[in-house]
C-alpha positions in Angstrom: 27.3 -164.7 -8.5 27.0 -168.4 -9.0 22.9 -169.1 -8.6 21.2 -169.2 -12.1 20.2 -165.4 -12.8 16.0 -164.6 -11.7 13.5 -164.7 -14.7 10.5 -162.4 -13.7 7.5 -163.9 -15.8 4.6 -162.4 -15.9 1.6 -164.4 -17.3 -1.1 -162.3 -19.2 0.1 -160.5 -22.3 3.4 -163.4 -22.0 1.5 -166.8 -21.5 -2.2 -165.7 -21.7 -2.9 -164.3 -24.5 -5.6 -161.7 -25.3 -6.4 -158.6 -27.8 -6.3 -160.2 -30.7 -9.2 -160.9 -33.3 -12.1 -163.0 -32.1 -11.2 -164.9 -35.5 -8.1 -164.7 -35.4 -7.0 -166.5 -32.0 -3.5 -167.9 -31.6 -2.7 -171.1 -31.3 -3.1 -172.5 -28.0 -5.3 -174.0 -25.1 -8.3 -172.2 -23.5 -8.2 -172.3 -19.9 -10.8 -171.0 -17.3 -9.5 -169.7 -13.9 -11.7 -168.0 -11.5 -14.7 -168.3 -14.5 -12.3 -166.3 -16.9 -11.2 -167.6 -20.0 -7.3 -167.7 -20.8 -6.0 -169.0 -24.3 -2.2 -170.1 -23.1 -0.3 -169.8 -25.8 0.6 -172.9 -27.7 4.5 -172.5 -27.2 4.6 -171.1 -23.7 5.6 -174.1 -22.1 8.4 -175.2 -24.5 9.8 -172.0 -24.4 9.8 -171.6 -19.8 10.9 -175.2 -19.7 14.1 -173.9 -22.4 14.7 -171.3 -20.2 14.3 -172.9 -16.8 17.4 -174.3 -18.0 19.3 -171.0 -17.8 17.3 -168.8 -15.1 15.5 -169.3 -11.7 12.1 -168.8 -12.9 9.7 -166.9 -10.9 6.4 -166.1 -11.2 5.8 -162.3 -11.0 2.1 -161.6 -11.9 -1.1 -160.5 -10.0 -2.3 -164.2 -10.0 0.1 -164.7 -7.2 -0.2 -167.8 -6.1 -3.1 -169.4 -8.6 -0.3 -169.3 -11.2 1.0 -172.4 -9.5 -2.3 -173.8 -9.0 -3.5 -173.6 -12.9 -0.1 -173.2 -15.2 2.6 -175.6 -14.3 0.2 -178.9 -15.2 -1.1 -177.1 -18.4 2.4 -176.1 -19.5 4.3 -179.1 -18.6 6.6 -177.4 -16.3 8.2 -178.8 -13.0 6.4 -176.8 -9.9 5.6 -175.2 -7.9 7.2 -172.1 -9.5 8.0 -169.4 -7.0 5.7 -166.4 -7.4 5.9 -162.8 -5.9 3.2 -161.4 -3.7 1.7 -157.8 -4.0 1.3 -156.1 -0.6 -0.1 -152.8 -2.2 -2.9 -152.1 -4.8 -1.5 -151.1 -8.0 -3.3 -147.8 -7.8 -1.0 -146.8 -4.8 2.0 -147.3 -6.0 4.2 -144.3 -6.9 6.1 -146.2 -10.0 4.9 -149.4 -11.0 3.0 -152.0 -8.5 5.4 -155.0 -9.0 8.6 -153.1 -8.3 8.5 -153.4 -4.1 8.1 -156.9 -4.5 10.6 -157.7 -7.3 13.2 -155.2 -5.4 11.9 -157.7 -2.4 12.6 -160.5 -4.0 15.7 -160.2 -5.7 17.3 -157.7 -4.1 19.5 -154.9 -5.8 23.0 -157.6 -7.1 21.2 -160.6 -8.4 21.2 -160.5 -12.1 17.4 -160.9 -13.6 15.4 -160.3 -16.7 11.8 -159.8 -16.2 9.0 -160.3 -19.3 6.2 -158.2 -18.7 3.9 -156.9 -21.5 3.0 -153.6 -19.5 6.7 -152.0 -18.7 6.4 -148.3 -17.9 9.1 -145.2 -17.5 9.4 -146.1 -13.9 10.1 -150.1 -15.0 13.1 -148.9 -17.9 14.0 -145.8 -15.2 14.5 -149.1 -12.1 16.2 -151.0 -14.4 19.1 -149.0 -15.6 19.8 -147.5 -12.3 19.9 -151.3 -10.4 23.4 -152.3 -9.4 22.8 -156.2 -10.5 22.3 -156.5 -14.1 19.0 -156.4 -15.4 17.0 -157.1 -18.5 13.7 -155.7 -19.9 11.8 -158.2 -22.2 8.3 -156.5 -23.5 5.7 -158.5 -25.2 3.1 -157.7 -27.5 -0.6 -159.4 -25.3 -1.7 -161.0 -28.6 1.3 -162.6 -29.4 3.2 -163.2 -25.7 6.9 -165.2 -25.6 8.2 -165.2 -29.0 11.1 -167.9 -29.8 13.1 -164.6 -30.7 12.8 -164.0 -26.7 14.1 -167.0 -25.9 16.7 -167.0 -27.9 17.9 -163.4 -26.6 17.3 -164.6 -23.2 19.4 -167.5 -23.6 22.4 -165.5 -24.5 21.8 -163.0 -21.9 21.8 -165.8 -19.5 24.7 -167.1 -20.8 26.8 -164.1 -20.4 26.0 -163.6 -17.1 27.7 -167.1 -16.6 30.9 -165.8 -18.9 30.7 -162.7 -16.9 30.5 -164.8 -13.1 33.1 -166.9 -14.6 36.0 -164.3 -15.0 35.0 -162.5 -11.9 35.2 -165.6 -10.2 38.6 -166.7 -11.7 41.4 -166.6 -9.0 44.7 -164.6 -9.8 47.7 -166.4 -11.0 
């Protein structure tokens, strides 16, 4: 109980932003990976260095491991980042393609909170039946990480330390 609880973040919908008006883009930085176009939201990077203070952050997001090769210098954070690998297509999977590797990666104890912007039944169905504690953050693709997440996240993260604290405290 006494590593830093696992922060799941995935990166289009939370850091890339799209699906919002062509004239109405967010603020932020546009980005081209693989020839496609990301606008990284303006905040992103204050916010995931904030709560790499708190959590283990982990990258868990079909760009594997270009997230590491096109995000940590444009966001300012301290890398490489850990990032999960997806063994199956997400047309094969039964529930939702990033639960094998999360359940992988973290195992069933480990507290986590995991920001995705496409959670389905099977995603809220996982997370109330896993042993450790766990924490669904949705975001809305046009507007990603809100400071409002953070925030929440923070506490979260901060009673999970409470929590580890008194179930670590010997007897008198």
């Amino acid at each position: 109980m006494g590593a830093r609880p696992l922060l799941l973040v995935d990166v289009d919908g939370v850091i890339s932003l799209f699906g919002f008006e062509p004239d109405a883009a967010p603020a932020g930085d546009w980005t081209s990976v693989d020839g496609h176009a990301h606008l990284l939201s303006a905040t992103a990077g204050e916010h995931l260095r904030r709560l790499s203070e708190s959590f283990e952050l982990v990258w868990c997001t079909g760009w594997e491991e270009k997230a590491n090769e096109h995000l940590p210098h444009a966001l300012g954070l301290a890398g490489p980042i850990p990032h999960l690998c997806f063994t199956q297509p997400a047309e094969a999977c039964r529930t939702h393609w990033k639960l094998d590797a999360i359940v992988e990666h973290a195992g069933d104890h480990r507290p986590l909170a995991w920001i995705d912007d496409t959670f389905n039944e099977a995603c809220h169905a996982w997370a109330a039946a896993r042993p450790g504690l766990t924490l669904l953050v949705p975001t809305e693709p046009h507007v990603g990480l809100t400071a409002e997440d953070v925030a929440m996240l923070e506490r979260w993260a901060q009673a999970q330390r409470e929590r580890a604290t008194v179930v670590q405290r010997p007897s008198p």
